[in-house]
C-alpha positions as CSV (number, residue, x, y, z in Angstrom):
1,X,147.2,38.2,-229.6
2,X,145.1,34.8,-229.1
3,X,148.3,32.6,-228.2
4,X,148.8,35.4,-225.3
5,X,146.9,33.0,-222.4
6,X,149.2,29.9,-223.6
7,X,151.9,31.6,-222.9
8,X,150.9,33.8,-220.0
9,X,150.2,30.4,-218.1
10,X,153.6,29.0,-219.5
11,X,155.9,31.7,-218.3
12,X,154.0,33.2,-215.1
13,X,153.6,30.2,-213.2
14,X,157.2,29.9,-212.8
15,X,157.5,33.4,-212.1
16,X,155.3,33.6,-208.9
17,X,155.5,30.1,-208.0
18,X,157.1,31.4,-204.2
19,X,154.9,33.7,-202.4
20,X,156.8,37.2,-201.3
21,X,159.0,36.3,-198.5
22,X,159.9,39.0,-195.8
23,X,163.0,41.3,-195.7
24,X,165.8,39.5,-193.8
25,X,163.5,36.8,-193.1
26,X,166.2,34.4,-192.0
27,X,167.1,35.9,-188.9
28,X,163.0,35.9,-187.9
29,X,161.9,33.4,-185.5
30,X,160.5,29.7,-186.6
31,X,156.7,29.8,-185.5
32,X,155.0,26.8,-186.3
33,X,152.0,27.5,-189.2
34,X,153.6,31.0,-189.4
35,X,157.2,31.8,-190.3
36,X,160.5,29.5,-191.2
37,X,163.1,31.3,-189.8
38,X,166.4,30.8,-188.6
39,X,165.9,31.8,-185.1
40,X,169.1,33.8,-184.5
41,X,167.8,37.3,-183.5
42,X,166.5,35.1,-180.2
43,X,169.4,33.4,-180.4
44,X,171.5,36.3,-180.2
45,X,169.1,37.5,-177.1
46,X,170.0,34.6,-175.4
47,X,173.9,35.1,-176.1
48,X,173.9,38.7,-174.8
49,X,177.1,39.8,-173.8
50,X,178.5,36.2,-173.7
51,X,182.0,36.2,-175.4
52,X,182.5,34.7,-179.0
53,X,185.6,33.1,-180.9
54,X,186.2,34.7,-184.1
55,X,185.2,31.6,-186.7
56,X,186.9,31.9,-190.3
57,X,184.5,31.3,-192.6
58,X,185.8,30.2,-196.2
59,X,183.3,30.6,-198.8
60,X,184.3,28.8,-201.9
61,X,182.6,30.5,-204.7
62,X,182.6,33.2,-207.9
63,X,184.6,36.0,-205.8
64,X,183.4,38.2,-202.5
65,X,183.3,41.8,-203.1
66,X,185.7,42.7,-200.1
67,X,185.1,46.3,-200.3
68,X,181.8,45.9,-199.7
69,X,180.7,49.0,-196.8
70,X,179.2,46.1,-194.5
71,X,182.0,44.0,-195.0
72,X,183.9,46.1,-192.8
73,X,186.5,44.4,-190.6
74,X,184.7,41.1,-192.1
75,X,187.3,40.4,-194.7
76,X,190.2,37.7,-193.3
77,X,193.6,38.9,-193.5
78,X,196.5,37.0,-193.8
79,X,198.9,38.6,-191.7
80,X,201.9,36.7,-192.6
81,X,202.0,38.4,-196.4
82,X,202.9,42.0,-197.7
83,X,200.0,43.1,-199.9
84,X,201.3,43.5,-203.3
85,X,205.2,42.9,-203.0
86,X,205.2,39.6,-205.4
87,X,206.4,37.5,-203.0
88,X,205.5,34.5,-201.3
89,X,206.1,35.8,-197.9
90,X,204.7,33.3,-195.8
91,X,205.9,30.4,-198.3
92,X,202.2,28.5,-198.4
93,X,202.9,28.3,-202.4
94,X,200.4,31.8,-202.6
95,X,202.2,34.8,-204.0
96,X,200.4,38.1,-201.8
97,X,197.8,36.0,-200.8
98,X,196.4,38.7,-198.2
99,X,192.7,38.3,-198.3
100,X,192.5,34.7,-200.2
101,X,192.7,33.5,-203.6
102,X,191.3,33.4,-206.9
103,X,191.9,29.8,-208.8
104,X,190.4,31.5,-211.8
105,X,193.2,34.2,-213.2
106,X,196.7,34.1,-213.7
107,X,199.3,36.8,-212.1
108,X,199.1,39.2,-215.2
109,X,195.3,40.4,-214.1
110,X,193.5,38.4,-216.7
111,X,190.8,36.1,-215.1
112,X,188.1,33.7,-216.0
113,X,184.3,34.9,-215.8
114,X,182.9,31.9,-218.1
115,X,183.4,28.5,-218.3
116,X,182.0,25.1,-220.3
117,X,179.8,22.5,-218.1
118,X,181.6,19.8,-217.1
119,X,179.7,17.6,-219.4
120,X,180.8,19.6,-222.2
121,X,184.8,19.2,-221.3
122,X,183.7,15.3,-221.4
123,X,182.4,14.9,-224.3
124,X,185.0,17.1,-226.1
125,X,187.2,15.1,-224.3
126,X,186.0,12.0,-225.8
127,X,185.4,13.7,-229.2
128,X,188.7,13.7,-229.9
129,X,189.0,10.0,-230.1
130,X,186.0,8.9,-231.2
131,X,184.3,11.7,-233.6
132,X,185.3,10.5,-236.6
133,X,185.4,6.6,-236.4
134,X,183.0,4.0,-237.4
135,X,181.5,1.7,-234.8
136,X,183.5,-0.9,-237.0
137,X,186.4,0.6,-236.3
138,X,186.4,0.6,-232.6
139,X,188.8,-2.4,-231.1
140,X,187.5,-4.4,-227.7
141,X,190.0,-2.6,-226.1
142,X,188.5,0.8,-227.0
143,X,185.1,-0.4,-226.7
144,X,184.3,0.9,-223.1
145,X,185.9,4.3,-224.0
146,X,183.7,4.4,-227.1
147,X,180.8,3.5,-224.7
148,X,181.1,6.6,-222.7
149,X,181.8,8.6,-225.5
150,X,178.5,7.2,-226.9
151,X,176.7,8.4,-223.5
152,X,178.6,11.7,-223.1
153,X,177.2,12.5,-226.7
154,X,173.5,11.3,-225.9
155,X,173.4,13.8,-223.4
156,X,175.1,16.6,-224.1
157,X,172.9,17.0,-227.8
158,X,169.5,16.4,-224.6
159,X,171.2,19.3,-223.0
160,X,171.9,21.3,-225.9
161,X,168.3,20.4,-227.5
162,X,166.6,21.6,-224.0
163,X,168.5,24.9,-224.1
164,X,167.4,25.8,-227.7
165,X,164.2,25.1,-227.5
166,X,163.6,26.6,-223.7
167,X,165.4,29.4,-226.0
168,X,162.8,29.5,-228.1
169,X,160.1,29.7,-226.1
170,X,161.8,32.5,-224.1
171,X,162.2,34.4,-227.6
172,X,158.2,33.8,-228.1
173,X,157.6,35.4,-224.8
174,X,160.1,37.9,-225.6
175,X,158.7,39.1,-229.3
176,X,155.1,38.7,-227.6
177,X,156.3,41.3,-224.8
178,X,157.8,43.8,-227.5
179,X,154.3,43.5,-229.6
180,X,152.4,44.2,-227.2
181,X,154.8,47.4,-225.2
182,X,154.1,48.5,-229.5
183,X,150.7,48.4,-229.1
184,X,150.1,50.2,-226.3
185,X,152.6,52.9,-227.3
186,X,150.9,53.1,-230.6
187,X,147.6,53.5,-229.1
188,X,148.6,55.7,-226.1
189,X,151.7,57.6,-227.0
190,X,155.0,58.1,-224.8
191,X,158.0,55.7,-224.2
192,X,157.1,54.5,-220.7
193,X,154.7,52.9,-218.2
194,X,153.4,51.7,-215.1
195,X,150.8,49.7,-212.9
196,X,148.7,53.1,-212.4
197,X,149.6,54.3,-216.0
198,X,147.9,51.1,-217.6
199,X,145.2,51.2,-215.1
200,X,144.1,54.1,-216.5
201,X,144.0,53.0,-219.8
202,X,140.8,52.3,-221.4
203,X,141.8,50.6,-224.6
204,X,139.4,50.6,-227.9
205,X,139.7,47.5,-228.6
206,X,139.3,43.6,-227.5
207,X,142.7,43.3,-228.7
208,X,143.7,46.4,-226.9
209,X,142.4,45.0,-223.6
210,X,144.1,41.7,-223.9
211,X,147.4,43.8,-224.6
212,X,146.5,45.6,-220.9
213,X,145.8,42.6,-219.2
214,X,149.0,41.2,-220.4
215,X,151.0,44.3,-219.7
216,X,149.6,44.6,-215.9
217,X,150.4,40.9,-215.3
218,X,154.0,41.3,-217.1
219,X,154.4,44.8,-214.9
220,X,153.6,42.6,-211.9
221,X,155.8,39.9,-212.0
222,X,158.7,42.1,-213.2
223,X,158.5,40.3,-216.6
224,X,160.9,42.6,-217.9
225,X,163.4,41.7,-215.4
226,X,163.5,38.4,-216.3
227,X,163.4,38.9,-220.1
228,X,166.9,40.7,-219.3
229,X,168.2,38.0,-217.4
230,X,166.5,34.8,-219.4
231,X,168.8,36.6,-222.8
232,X,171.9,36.6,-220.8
233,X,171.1,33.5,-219.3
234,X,170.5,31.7,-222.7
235,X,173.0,33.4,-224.8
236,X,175.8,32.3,-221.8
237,X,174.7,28.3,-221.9
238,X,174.7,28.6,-225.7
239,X,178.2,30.8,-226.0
240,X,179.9,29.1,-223.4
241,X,178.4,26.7,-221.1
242,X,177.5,23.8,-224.1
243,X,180.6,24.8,-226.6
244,X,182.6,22.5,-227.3
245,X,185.1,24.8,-229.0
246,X,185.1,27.2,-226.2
247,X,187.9,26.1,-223.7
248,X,189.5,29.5,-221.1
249,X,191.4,27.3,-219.3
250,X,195.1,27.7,-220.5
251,X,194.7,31.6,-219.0
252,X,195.6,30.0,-215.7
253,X,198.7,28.2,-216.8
254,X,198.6,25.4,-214.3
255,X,201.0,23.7,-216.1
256,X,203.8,26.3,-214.8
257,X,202.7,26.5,-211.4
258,X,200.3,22.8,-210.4
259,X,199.1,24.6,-207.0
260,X,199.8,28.2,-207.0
261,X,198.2,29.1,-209.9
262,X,195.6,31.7,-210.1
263,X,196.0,35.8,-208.3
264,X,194.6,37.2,-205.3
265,X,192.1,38.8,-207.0
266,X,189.3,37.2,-204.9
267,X,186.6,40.0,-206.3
268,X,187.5,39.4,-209.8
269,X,185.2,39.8,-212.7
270,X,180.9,39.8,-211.4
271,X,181.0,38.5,-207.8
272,X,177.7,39.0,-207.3
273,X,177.0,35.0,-205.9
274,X,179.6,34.7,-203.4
275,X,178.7,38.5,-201.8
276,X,175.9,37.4,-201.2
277,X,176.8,34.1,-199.8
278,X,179.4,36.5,-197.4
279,X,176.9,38.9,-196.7
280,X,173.8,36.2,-195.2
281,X,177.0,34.8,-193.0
282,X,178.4,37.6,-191.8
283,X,177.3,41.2,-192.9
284,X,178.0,43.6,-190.2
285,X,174.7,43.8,-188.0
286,X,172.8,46.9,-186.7
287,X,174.9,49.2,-188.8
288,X,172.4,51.0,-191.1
289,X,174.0,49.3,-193.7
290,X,173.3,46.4,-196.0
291,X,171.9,43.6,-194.1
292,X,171.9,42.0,-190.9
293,X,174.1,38.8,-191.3
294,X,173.9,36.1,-189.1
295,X,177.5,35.8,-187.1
296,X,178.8,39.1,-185.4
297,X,181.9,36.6,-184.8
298,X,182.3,35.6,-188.0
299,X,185.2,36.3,-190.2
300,X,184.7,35.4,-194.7
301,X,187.9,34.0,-196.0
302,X,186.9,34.6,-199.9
303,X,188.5,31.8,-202.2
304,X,187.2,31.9,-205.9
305,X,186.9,28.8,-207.8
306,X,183.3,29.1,-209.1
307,X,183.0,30.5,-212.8
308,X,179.8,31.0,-214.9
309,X,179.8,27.3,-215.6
310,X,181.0,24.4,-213.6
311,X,184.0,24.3,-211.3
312,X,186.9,22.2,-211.8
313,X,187.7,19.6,-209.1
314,X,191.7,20.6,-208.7
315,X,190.2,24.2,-207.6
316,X,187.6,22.8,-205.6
317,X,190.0,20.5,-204.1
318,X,192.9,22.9,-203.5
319,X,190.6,26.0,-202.1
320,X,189.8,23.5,-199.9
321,X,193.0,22.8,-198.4
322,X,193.4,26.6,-198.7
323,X,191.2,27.2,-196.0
324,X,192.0,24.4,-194.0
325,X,195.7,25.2,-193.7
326,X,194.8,28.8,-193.2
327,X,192.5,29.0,-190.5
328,X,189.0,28.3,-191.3
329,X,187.1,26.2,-189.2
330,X,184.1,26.3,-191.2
331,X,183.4,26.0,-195.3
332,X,180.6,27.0,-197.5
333,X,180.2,25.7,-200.8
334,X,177.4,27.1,-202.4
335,X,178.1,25.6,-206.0
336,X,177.8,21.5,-207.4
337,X,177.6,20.1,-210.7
338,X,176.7,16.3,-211.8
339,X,179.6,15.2,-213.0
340,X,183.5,15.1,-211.2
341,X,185.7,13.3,-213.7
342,X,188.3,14.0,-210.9
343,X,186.2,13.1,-207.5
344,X,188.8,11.4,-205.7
345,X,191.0,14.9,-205.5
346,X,188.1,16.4,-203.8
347,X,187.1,13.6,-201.6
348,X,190.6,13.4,-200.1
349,X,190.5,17.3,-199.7
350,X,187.0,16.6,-197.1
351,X,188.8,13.8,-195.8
352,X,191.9,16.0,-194.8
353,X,189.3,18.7,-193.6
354,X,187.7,16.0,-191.6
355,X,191.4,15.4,-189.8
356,X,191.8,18.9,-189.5
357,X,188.3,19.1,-187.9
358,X,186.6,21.7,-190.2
359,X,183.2,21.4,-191.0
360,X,182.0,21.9,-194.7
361,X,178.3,22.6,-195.5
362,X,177.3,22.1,-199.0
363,X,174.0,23.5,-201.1
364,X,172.1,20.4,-202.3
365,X,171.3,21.6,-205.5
366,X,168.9,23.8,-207.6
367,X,167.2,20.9,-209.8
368,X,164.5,19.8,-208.1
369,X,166.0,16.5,-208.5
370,X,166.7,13.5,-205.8
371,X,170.3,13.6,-204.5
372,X,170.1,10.0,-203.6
373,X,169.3,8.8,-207.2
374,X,171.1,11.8,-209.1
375,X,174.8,12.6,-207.3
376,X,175.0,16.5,-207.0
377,X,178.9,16.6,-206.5
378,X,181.0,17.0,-204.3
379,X,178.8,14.0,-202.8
380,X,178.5,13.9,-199.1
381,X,178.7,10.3,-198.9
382,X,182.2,10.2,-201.0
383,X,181.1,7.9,-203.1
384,X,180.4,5.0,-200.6
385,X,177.5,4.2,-198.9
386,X,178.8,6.1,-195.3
387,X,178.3,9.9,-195.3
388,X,181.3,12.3,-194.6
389,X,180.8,13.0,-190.7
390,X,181.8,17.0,-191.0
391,X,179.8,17.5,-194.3
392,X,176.7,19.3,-194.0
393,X,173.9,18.9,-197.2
394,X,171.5,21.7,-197.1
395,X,167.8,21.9,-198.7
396,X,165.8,25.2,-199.1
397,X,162.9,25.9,-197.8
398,X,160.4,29.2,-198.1
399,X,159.3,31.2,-195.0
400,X,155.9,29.5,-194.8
401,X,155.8,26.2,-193.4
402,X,153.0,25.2,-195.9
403,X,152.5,22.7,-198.8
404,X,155.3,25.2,-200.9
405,X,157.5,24.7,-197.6
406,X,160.4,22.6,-200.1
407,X,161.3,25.3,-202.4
408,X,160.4,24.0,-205.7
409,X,163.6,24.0,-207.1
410,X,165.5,22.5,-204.0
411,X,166.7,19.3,-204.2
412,X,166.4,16.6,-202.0
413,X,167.5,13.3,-200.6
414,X,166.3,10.9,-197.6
415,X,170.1,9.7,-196.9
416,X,171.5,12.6,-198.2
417,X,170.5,15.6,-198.0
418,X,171.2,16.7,-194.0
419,X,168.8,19.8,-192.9
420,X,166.8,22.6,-194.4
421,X,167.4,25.9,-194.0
422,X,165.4,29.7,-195.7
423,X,166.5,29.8,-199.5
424,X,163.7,31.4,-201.0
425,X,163.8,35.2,-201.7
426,X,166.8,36.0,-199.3
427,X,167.9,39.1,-199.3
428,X,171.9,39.9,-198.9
429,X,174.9,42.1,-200.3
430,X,175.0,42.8,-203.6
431,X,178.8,44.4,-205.1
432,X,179.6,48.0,-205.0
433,X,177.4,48.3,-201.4
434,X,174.5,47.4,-202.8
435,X,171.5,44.8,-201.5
436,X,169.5,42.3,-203.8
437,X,167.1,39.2,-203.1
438,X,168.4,35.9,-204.4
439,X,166.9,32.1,-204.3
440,X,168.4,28.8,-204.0
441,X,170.0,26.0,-202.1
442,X,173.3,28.4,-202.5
443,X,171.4,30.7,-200.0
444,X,170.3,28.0,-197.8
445,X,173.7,27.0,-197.0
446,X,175.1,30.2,-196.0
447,X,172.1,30.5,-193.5
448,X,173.8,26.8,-192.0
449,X,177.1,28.3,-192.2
450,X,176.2,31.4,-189.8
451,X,174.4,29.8,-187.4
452,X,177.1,27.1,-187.5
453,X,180.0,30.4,-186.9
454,X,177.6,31.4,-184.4
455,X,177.2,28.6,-181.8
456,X,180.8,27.3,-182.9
457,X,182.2,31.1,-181.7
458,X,180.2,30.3,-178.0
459,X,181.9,26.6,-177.4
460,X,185.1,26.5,-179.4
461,X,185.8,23.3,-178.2
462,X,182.9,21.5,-179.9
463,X,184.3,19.6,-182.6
464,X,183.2,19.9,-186.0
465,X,181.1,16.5,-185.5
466,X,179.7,17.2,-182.6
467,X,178.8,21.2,-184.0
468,X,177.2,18.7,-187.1
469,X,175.0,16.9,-184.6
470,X,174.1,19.7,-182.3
471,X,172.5,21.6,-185.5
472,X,171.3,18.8,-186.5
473,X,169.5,17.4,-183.4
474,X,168.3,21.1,-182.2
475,X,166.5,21.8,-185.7
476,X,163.0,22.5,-185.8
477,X,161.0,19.6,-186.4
478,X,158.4,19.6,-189.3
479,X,159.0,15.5,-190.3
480,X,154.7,15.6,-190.4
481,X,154.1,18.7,-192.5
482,X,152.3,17.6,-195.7
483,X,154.5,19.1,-198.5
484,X,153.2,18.8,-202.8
485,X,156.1,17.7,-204.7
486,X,155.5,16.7,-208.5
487,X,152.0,16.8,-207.6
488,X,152.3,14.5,-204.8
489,X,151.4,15.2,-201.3
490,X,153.7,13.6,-198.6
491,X,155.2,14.4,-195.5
492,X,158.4,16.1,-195.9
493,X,159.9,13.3,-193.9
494,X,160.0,11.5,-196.6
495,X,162.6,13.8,-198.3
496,X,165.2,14.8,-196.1
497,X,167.7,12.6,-194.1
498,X,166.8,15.1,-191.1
499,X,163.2,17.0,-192.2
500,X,163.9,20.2,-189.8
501,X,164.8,23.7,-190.0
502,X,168.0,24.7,-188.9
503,X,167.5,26.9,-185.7
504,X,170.4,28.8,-184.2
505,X,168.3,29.4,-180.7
506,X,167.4,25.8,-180.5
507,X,171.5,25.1,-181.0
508,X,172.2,27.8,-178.3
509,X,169.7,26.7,-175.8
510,X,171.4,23.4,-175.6
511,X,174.6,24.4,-175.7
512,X,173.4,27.2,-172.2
513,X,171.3,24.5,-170.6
């Protein structure tokens, strides 16, 4: 057991790097030194019986669980099609359409849960060229292909090297876990334990009470818990994610049907990401039920185009011009990946939002990276130097407006990351009417999308741009709070275009004033 500190200090840190946030700690107020919150149960004080527009909200992601108990009278219909007669009754290319679409299935039922990382579909793509040939053989005119290929190949085996051996660290920690459960079942007896069951063990050993200290800390930090998910996790990037050979893309049969492809089973397969996207937006509120979402006005128009792997840019692009032509006035795209071999499909899809006056708010990104030196697409800026005006980019930030403030996976970006909003330990809807905390970026931008439905439902006739710069300019201020990132501590100024905390009563108070 004398390797057990090396590890403990390997795997734990990560663990309980965030402190425990509050239940539904979005909606709090934001009191400076104390709490991060969104400010919408004040703002909602200040609407009071003040009328709101129903917003559509699309939320582009890996389903919605529709049926969820506090999704009721949540769910957009589309009132021009019969459920369930195979037709396309409305003639908008969608056959029974009546609660959104799914990009990932085809019309027989069968849909997509898993797919390859972009990365891998580009170097396979490549592959197929170049594999086999000699430098020697490559021709000028082939050379810049071969080039790429050259990259694509560098960093997909970086990728694939990084996931085998984070693997096998995971399977250290894993083996070390079942030794020492073993142990204490060998010693103690039963099949089972707890915090106050290993308290009151006195082992007879030092090895014994190495084991105890271990177990306490792993019962803790719910190490157990994340040994399930870090074997799923792994075994999904290594089955699917980085195979080259592993390709489920001819289940939609694009090639049949270019833009309708796909079934209206927007709660396909585990939609456990995009519920709880739906639920921070809009979850029914005061109901005993679920959660309290953010908008009582606001209406989820579930489109899925997210898999367990990265999206492709056609279903990006046409979910997109789904929910513009359909109603939604506001879209939240809680996924991004860093490559888009076919960027220009979405760009023109935010452009034609942009006409249509739709307002898109993006996560920045889980990878604790900088957005303006690593792209996190789809890029805000559309690949120029001039940001999209009705794209929102959204950090993630902790409830405790501290040195952790910048959640330490959030990315970042001084010209291109917009606003912050709560990310860290948020909890929402979970499928078959359950609840569950979640962390990330994706839950930031949801937060940004309600609050966006909210004050967007009290002055319909803001436009999208001007909704962007209201949230914007009645944020929360904290450009002079001393942040650590990578060991450095700086203002967080210095790391986001605008370094403030979304704030749903500050965006309400001007609009009342």
């Amino acid at each position: 057991m004398k390797f057990i500190t090396h590890l403990t200090i390997l795997f734990f840190i990560p663990l309980s790097g965030q402190a425990q946030q509050k239940t539904d700690w979005f909606n709090l107020s934001f009191v400076e030194g104390e709490t991060a919150g969104a400010d919408v149960s004040d703002a909602l004080k200040l609407i009071g019986d003040s009328p709101l527009d129903t917003i559509i909200v699309a939320v582009i992601d890996d389903g919605v669980d529709i049926y969820h108990e506090d999704f009721e009278g949540k769910i957009w219909t589309n009132i021009d099609e019969i459920p369930d007669n195979g037709l396309d009754d409305d003639g908008n290319g969608y056959i029974d359409d009546v609660h959104g679409w799914n990009y990932l299935g085809n019309p027989n039922g069968e849909n997509i849960k898993y797919e390859t990382l972009e990365l891998t579909r580009l170097y396979r793509q490549y592959s197929k060229e170049f594999e086999h040939r000699e430098a020697s053989s490559i021709s000028k005119s082939e050379d810049k292909d071969y080039k790429t290929y050259l990259q694509y190949k560098e960093e997909f085996e970086e990728e694939l090297t990084a996931i085998e051996t984070q693997f096998s660290e995971y399977a250290q920690l894993a083996a070390l876990y079942k030794g020492a459960q073993a142990f204490y079942f060998e010693e103690v007896g039963g099949d089972t334990f707890s915090i106050e069951i290993l308290n009151g063990w006195n082992p007879r050993s030092q090895d014994g009470e190495q084991v105890k200290s271990f177990l306490l800390l792993a019962e803790r930090e719910g190490l157990s818990e994340y040994l399930e998910e870090g074997a799923e996790y792994f075994e999904n990037f290594l089955e699917y994610n980085l195979n080259i050979d592993f390709d489920p893309r001819p289940l939609v049969n694009e090639e049949e049907l270019p833009i309708g492809y796909g079934n209206q089973m927007v709660w396909a397969e585990d939609p456990s990401h995009g519920t709880h996207v739906a639920g921070i937006i809009a979850a029914v509120r005061s109901n005993g039920k679920g959660i309290d979402g953010i908008a009582p006005n606001a209406i989820i128009m579930p489109l899925r185009a997210v898999p367990g792997g990265d999206e492709r840019d056609k279903d990006i692009a046409l979910a997109i011009r789904y929910a513009v032509d359909n109603g939604a006035k506001i879209i939240n795209m809680s996924f991004g990946k860093a490559y888009s071999p076919q960027a220009e499909l979405v760009f023109d899809a935010i452009k034609y939002a942009a006409k249509n006056d739709v307002l898109l708010v993006h996560a920045a990104g889980n990878d604790a990276s900088d957005n303006d030196e690593v792209l996190n697409y789809p890029d805000g800026t559309l690949g120029k130097s001039k940001s999209a005006k009705n794209l929102l980019t959204v950090a993630a930030g902790s409830s405790d407006p501290d040195a952790s403030f910048l959640a330490d996976f959030s990315n970042y970006g001084k010209k291109s990351v917009d606003i912050i909003a709560p990310g860290v330990e948020i909890n929402s809807l979970a499928p078959d009417n359950q609840t569950a905390s979640q962390s990330g970026t994706s839950m930031a931008a949801p937060v940004v999308s309600g609050v966006a439905a909210l004050v967007w439902g009290l002055d319909p006739d803001l436009s999208a741009v001007k909704l962007k710069r209201l949230l914007v300019n009645s944020a929360n201020d904290l450009e002079d709070l001393m942040i650590v990132v990578e060991g450095k501590t700086l203002p967080l100024g210095d790391f986001l275009r605008n370094p403030a905390v979304v704030s749903a009563e500050g965006a309400v108070e001007e609009l009342l004033d």
